[in-house]
mmCIF file of the N, C-alpha and C atoms, coordinates in Angstrom:
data_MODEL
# 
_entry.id   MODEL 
# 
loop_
_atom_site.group_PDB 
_atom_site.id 
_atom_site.type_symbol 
_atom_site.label_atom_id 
_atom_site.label_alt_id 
_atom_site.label_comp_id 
_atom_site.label_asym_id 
_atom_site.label_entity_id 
_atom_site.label_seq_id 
_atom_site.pdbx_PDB_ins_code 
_atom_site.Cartn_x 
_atom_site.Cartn_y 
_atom_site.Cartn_z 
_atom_site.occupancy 
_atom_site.B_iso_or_equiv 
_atom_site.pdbx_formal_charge 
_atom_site.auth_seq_id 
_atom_site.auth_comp_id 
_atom_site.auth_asym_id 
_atom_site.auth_atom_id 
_atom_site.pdbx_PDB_model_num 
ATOM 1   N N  . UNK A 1 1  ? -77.372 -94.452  17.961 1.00 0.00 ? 1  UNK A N  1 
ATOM 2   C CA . UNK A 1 1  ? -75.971 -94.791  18.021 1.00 0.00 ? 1  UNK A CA 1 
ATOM 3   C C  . UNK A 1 1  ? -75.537 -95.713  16.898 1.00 0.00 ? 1  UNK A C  1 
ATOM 4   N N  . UNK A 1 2  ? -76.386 -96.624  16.487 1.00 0.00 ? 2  UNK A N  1 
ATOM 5   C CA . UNK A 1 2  ? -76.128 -97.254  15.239 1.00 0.00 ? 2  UNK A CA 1 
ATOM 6   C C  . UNK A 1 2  ? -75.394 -96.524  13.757 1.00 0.00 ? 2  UNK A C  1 
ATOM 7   N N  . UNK A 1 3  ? -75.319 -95.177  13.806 1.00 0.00 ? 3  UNK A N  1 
ATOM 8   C CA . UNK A 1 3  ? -74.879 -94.617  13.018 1.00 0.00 ? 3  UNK A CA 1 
ATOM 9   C C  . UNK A 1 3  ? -73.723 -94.326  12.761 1.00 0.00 ? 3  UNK A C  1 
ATOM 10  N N  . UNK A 1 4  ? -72.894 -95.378  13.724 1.00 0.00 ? 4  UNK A N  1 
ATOM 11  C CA . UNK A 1 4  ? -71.350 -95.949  13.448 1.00 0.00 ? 4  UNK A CA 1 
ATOM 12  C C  . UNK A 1 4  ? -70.976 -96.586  12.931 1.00 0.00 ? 4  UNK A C  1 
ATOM 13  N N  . UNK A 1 5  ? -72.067 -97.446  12.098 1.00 0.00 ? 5  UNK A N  1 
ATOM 14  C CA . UNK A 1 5  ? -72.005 -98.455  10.950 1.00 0.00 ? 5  UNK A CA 1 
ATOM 15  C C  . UNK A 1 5  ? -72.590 -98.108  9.683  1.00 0.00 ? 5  UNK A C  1 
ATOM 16  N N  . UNK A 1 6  ? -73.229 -97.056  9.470  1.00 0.00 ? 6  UNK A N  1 
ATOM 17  C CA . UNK A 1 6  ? -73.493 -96.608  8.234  1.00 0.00 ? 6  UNK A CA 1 
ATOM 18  C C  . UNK A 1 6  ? -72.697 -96.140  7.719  1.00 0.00 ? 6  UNK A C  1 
ATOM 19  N N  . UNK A 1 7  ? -72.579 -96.222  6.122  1.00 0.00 ? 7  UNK A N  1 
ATOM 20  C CA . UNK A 1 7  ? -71.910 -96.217  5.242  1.00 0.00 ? 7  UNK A CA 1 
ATOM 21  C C  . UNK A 1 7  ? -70.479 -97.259  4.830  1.00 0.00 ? 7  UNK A C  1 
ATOM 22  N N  . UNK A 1 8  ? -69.219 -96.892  4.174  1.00 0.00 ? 8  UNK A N  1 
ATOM 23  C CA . UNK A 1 8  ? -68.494 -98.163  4.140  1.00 0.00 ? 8  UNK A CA 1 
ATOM 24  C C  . UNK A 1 8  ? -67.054 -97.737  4.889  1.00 0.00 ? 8  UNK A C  1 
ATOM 25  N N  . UNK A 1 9  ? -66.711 -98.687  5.024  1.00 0.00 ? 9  UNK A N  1 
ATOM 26  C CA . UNK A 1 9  ? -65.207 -98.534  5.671  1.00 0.00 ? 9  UNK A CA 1 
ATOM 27  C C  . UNK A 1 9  ? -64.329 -97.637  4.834  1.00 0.00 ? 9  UNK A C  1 
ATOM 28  N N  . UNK A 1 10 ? -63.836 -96.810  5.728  1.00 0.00 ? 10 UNK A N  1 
ATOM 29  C CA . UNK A 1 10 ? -62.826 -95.603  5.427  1.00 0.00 ? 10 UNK A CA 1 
ATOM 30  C C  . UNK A 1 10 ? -63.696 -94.634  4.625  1.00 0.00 ? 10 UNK A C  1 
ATOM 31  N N  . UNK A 1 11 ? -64.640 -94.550  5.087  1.00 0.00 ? 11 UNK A N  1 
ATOM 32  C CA . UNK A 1 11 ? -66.136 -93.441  4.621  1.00 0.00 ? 11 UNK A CA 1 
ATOM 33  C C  . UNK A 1 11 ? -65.537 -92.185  5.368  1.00 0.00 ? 11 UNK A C  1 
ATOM 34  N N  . UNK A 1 12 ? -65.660 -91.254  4.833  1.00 0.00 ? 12 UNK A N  1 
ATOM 35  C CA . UNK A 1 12 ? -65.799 -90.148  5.982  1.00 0.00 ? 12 UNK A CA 1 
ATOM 36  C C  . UNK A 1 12 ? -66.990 -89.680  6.288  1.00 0.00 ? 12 UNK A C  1 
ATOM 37  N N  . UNK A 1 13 ? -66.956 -89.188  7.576  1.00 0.00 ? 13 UNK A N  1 
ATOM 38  C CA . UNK A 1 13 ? -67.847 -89.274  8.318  1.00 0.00 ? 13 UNK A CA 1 
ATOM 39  C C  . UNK A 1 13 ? -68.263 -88.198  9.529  1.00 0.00 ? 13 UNK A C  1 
ATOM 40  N N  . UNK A 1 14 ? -68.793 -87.670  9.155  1.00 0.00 ? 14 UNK A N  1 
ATOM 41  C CA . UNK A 1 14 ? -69.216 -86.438  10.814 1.00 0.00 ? 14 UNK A CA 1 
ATOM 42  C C  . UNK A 1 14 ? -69.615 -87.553  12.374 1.00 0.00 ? 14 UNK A C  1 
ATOM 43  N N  . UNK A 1 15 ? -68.485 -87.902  12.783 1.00 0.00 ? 15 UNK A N  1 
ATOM 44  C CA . UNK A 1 15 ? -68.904 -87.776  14.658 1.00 0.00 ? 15 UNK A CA 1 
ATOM 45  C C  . UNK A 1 15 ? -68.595 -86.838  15.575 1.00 0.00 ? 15 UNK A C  1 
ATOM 46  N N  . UNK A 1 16 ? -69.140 -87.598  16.387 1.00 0.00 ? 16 UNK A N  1 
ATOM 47  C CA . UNK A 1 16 ? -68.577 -87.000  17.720 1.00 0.00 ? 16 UNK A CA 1 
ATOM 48  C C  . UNK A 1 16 ? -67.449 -87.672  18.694 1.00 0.00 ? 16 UNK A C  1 
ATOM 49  N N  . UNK A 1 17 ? -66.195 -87.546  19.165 1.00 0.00 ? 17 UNK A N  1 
ATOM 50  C CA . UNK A 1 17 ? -65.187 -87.802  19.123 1.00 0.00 ? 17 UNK A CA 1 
ATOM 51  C C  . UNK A 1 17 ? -65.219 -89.415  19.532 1.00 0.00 ? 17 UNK A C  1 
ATOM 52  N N  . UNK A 1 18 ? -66.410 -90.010  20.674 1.00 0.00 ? 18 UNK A N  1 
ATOM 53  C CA . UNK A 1 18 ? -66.020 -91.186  21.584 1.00 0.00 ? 18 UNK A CA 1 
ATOM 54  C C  . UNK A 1 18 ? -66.410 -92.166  20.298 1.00 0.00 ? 18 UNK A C  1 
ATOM 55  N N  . UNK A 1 19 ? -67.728 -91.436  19.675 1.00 0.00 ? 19 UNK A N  1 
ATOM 56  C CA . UNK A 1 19 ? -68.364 -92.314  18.272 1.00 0.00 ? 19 UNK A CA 1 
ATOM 57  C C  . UNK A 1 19 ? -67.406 -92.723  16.770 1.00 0.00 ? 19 UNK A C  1 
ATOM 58  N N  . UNK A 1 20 ? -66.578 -92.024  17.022 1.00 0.00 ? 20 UNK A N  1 
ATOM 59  C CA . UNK A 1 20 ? -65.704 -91.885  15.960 1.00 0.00 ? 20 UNK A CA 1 
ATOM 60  C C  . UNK A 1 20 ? -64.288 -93.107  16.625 1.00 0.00 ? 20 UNK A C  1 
ATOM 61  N N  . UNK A 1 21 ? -64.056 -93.021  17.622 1.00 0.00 ? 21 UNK A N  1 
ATOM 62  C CA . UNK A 1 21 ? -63.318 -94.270  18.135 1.00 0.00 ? 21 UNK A CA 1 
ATOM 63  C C  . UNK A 1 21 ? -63.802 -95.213  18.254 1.00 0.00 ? 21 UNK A C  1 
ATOM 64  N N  . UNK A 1 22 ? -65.025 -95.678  18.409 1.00 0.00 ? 22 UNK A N  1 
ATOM 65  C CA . UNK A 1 22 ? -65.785 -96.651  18.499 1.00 0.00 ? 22 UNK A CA 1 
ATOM 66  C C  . UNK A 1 22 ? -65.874 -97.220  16.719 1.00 0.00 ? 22 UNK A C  1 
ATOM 67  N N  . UNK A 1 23 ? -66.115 -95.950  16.078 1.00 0.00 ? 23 UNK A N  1 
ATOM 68  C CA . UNK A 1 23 ? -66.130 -96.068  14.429 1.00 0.00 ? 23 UNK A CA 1 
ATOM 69  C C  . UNK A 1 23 ? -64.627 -96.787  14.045 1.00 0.00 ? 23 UNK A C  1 
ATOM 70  N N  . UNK A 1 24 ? -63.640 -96.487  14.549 1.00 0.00 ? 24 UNK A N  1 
ATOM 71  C CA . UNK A 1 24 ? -62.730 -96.988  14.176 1.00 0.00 ? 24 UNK A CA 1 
ATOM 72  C C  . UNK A 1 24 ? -62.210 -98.332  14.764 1.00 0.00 ? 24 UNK A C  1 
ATOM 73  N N  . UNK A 1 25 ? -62.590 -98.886  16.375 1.00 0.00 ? 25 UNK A N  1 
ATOM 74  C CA . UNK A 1 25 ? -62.623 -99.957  16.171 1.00 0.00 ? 25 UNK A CA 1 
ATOM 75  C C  . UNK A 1 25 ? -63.207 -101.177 15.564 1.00 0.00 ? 25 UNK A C  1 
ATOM 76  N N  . UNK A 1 26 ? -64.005 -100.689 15.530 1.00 0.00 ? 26 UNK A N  1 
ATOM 77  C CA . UNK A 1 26 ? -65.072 -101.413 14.257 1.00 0.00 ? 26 UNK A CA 1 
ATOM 78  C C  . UNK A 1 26 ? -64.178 -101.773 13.663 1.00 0.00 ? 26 UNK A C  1 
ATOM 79  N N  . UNK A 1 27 ? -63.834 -100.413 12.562 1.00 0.00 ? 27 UNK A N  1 
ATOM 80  C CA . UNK A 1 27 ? -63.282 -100.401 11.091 1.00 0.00 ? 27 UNK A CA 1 
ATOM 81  C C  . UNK A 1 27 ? -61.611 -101.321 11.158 1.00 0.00 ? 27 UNK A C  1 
ATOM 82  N N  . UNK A 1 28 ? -61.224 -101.652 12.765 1.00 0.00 ? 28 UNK A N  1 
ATOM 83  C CA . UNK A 1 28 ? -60.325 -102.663 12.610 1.00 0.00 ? 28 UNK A CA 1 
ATOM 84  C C  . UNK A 1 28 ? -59.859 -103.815 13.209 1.00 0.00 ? 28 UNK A C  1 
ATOM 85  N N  . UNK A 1 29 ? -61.382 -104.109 13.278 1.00 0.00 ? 29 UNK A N  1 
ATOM 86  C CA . UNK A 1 29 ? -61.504 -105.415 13.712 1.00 0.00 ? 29 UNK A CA 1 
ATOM 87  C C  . UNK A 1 29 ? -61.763 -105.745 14.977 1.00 0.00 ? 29 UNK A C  1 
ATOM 88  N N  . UNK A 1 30 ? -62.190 -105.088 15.357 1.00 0.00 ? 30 UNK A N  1 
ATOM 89  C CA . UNK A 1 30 ? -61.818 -105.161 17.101 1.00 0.00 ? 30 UNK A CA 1 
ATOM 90  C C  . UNK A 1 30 ? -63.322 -106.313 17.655 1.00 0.00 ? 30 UNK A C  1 
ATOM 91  N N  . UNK A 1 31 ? -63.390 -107.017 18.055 1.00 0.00 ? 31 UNK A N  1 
ATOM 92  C CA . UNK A 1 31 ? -64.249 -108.483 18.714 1.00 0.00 ? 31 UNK A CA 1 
ATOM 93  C C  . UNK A 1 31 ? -64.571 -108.490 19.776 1.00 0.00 ? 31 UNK A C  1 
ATOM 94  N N  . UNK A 1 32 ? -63.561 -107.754 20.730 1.00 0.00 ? 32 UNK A N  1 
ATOM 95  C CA . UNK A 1 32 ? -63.759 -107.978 22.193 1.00 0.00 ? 32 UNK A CA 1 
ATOM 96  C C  . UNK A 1 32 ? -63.423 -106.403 22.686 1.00 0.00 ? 32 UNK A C  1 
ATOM 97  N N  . UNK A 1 33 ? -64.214 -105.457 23.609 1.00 0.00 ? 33 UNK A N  1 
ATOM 98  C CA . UNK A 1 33 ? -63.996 -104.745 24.602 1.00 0.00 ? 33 UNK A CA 1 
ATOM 99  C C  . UNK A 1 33 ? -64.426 -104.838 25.528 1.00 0.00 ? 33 UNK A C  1 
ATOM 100 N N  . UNK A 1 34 ? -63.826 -103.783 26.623 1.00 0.00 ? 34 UNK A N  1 
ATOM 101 C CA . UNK A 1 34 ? -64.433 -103.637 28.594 1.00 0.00 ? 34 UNK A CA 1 
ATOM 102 C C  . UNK A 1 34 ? -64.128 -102.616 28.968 1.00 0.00 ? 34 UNK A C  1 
ATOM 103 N N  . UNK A 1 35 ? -64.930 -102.215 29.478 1.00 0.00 ? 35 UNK A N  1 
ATOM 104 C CA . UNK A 1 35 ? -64.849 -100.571 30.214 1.00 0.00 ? 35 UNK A CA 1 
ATOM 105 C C  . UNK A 1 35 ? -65.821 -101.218 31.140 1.00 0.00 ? 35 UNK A C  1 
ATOM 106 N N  . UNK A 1 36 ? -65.848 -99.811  32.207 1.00 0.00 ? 36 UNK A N  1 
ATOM 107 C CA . UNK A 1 36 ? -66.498 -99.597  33.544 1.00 0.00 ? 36 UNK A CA 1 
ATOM 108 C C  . UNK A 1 36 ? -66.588 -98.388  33.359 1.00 0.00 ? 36 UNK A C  1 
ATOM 109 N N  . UNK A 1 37 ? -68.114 -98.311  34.302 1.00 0.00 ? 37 UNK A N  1 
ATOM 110 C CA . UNK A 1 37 ? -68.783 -97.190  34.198 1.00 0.00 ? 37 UNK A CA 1 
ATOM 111 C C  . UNK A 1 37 ? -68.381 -95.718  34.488 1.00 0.00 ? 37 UNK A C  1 
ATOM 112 N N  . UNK A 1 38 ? -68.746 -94.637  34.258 1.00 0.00 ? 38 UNK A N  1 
ATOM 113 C CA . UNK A 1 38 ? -68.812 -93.248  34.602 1.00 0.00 ? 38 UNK A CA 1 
ATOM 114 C C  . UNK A 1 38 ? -66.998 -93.056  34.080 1.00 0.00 ? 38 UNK A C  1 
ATOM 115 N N  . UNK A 1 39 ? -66.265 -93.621  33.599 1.00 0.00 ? 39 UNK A N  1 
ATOM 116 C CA . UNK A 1 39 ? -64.975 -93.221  32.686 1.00 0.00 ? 39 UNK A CA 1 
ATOM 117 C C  . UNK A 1 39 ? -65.237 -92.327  31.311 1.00 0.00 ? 39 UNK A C  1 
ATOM 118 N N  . UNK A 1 40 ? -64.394 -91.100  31.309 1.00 0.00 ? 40 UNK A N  1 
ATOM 119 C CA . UNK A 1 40 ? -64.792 -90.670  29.923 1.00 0.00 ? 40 UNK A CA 1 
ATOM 120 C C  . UNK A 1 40 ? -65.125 -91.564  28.568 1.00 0.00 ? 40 UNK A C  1 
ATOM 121 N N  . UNK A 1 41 ? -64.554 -92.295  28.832 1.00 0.00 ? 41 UNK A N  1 
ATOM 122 C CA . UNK A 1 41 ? -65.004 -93.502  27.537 1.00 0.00 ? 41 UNK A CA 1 
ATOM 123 C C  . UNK A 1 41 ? -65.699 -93.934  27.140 1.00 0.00 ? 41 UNK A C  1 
ATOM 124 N N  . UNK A 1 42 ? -66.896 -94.250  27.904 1.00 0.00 ? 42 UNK A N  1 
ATOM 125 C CA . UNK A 1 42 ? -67.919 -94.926  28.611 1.00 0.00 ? 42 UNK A CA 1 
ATOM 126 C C  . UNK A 1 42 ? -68.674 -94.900  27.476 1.00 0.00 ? 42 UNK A C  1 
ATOM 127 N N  . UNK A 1 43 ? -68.919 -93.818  26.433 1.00 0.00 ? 43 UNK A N  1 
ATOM 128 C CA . UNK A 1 43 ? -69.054 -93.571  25.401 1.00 0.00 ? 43 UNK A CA 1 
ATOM 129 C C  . UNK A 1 43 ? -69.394 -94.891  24.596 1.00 0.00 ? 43 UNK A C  1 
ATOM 130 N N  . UNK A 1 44 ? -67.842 -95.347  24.430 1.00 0.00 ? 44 UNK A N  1 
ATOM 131 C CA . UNK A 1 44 ? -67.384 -96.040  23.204 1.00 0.00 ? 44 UNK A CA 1 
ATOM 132 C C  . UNK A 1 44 ? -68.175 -97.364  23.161 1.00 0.00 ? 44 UNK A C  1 
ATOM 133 N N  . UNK A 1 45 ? -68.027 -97.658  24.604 1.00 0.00 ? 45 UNK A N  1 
ATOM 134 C CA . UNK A 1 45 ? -68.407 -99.185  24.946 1.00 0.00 ? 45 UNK A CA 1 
ATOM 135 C C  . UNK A 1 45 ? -70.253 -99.307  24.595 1.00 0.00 ? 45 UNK A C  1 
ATOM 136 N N  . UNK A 1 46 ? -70.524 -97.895  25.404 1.00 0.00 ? 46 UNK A N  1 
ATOM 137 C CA . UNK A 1 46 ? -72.361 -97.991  25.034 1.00 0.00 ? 46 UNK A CA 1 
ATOM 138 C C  . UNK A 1 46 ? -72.195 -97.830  23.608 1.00 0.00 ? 46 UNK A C  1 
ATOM 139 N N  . UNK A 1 47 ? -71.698 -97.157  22.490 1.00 0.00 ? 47 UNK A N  1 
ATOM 140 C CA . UNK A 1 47 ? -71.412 -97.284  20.617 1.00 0.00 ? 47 UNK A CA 1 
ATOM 141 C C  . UNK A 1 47 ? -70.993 -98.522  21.015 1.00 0.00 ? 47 UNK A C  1 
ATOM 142 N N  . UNK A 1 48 ? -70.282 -99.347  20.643 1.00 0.00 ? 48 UNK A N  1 
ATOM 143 C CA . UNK A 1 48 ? -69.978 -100.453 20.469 1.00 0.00 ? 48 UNK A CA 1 
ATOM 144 C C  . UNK A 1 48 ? -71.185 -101.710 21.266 1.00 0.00 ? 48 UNK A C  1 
ATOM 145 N N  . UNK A 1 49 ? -72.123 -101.497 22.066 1.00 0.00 ? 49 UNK A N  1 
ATOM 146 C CA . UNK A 1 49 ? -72.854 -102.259 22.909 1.00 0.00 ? 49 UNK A CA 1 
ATOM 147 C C  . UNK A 1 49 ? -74.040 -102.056 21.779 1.00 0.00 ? 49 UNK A C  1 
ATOM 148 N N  . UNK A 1 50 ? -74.421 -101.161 21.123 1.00 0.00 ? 50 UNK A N  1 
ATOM 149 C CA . UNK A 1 50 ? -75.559 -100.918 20.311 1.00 0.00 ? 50 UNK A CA 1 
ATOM 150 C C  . UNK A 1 50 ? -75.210 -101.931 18.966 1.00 0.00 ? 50 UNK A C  1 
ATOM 151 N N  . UNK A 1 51 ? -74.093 -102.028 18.253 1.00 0.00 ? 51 UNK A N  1 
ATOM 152 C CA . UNK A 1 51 ? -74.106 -102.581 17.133 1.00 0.00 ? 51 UNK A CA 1 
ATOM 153 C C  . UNK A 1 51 ? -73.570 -104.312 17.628 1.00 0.00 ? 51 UNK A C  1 
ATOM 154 N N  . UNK A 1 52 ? -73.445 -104.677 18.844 1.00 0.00 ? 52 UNK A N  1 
ATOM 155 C CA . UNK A 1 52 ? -72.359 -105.444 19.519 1.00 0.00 ? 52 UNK A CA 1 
ATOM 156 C C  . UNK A 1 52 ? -72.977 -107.007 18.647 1.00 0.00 ? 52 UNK A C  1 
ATOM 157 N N  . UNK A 1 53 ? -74.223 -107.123 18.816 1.00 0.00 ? 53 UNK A N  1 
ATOM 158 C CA . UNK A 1 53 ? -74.728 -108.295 18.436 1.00 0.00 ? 53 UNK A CA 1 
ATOM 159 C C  . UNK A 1 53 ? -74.838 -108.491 17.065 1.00 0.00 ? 53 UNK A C  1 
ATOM 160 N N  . UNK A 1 54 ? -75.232 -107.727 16.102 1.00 0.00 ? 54 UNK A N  1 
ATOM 161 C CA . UNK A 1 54 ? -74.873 -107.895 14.531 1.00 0.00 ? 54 UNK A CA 1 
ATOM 162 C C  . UNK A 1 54 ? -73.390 -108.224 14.221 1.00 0.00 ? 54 UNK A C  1 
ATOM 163 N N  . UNK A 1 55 ? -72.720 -107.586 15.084 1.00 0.00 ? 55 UNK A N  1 
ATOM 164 C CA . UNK A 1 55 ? -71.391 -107.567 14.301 1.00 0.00 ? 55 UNK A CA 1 
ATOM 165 C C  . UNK A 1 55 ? -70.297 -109.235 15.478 1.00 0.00 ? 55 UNK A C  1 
ATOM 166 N N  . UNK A 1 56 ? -71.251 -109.684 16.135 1.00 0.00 ? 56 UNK A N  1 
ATOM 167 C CA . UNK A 1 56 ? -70.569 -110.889 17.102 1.00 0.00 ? 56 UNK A CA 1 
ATOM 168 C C  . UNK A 1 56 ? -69.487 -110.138 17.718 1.00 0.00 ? 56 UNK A C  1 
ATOM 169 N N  . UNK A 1 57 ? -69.588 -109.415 18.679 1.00 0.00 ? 57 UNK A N  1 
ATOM 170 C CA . UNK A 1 57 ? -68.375 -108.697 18.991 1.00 0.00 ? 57 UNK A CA 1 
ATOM 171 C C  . UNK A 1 57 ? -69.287 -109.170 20.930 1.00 0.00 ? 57 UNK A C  1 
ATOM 172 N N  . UNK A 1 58 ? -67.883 -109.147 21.916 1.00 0.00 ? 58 UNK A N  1 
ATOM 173 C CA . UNK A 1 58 ? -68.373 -109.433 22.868 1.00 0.00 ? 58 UNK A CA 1 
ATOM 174 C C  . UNK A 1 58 ? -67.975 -108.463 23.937 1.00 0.00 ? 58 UNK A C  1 
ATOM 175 N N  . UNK A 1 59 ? -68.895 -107.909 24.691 1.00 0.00 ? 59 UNK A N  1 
ATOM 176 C CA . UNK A 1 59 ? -68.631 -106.579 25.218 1.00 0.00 ? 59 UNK A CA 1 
ATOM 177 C C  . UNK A 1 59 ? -68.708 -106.919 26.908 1.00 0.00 ? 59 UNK A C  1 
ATOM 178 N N  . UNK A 1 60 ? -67.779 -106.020 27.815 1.00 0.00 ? 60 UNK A N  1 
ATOM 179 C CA . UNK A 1 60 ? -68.279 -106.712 29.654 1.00 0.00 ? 60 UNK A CA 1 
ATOM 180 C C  . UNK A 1 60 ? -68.054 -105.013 29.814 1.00 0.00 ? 60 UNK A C  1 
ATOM 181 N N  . UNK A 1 61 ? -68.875 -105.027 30.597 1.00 0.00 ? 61 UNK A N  1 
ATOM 182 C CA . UNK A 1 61 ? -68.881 -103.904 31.583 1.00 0.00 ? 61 UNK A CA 1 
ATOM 183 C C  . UNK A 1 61 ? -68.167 -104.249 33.391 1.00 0.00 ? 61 UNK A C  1 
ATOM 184 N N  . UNK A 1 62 ? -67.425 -103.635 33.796 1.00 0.00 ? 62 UNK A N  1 
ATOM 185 C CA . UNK A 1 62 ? -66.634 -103.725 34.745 1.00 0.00 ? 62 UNK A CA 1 
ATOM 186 C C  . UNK A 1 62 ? -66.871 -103.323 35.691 1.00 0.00 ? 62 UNK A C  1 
ATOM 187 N N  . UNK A 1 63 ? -66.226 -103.871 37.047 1.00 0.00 ? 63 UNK A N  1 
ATOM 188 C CA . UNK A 1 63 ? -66.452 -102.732 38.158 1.00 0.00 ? 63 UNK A CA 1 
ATOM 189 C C  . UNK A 1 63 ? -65.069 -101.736 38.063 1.00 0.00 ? 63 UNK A C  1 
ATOM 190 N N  . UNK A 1 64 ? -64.339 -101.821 37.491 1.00 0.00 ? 64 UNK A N  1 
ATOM 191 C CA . UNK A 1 64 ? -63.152 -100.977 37.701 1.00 0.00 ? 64 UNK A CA 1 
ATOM 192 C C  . UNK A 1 64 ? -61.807 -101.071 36.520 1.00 0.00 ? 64 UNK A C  1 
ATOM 193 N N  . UNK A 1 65 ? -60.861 -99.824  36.542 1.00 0.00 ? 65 UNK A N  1 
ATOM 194 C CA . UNK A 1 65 ? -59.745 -100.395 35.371 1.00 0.00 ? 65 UNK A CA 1 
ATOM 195 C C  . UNK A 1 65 ? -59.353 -102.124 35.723 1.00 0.00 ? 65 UNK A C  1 
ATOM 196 N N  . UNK A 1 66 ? -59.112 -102.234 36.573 1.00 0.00 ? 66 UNK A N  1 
ATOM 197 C CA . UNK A 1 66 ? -58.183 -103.301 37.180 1.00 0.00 ? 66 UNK A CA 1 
ATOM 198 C C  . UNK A 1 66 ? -58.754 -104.613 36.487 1.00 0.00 ? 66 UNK A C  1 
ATOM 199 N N  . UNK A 1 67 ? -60.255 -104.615 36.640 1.00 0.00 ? 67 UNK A N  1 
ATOM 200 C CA . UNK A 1 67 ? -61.217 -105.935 36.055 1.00 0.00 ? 67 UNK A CA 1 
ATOM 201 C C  . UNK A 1 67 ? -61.260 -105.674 34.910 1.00 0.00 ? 67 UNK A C  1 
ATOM 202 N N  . UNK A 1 68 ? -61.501 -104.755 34.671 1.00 0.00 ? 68 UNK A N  1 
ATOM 203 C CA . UNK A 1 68 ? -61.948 -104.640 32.783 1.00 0.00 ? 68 UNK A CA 1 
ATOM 204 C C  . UNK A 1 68 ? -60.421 -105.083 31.679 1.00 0.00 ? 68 UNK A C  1 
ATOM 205 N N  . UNK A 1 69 ? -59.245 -104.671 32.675 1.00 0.00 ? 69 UNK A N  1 
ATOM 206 C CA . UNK A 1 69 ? -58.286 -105.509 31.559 1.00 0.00 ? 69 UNK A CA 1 
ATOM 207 C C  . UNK A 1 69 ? -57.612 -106.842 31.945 1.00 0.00 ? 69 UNK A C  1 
ATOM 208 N N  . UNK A 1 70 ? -58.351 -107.488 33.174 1.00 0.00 ? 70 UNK A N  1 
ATOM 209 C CA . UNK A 1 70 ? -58.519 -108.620 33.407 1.00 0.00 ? 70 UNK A CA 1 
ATOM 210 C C  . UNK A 1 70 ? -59.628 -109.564 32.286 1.00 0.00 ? 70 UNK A C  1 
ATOM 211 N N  . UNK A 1 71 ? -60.696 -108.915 32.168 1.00 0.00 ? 71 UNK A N  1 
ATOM 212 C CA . UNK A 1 71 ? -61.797 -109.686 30.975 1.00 0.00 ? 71 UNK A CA 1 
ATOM 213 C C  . UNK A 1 71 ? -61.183 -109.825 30.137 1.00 0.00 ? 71 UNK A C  1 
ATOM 214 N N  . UNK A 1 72 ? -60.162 -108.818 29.434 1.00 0.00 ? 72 UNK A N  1 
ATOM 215 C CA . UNK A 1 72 ? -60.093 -108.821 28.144 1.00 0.00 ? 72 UNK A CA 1 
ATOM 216 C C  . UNK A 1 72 ? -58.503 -109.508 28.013 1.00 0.00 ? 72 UNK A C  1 
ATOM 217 N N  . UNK A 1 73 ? -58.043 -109.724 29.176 1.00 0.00 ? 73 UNK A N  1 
ATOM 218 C CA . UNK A 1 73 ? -56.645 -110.640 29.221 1.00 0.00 ? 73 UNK A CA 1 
ATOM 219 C C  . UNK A 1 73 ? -56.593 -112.189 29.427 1.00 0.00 ? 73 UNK A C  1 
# 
């Protein structure tokens, strides 16, 4: 999954769609996300949970929508 950080910003790039959103929050700045489990998304957060500690970015996993934009509010 680390292969959302290879190469340079505004690189193009072959993903796969959740990796490629995850690629782009990266690419703008993004510090803080939250999701909860088994959501199509779920994706992004495990991409973003793999590079989370190099890049100081702080990630929560949730029990539900309701909490997860409580963490991040």
């Amino acid at each position: 999954m680390k292969r959302i950080i290879e190469g340079v910003p505004g690189e193009r790039q072959l993903l796969m769609g959740n990796a490629a959103i995850a690629r782009g929050a990266l690419e703008a700045g993004v510090s803080v996300a939250a999701g909860y489990p088994g959501t199509p998304s779920s994706e992004i957060i495990e991409n973003l949970a793999s590079v989370a500690d190099e890049r100081q970015m702080y990630l929560e996993w949730s029990a539900n929508e309701k909490v997860a934009m409580e963490d991040i509010a």
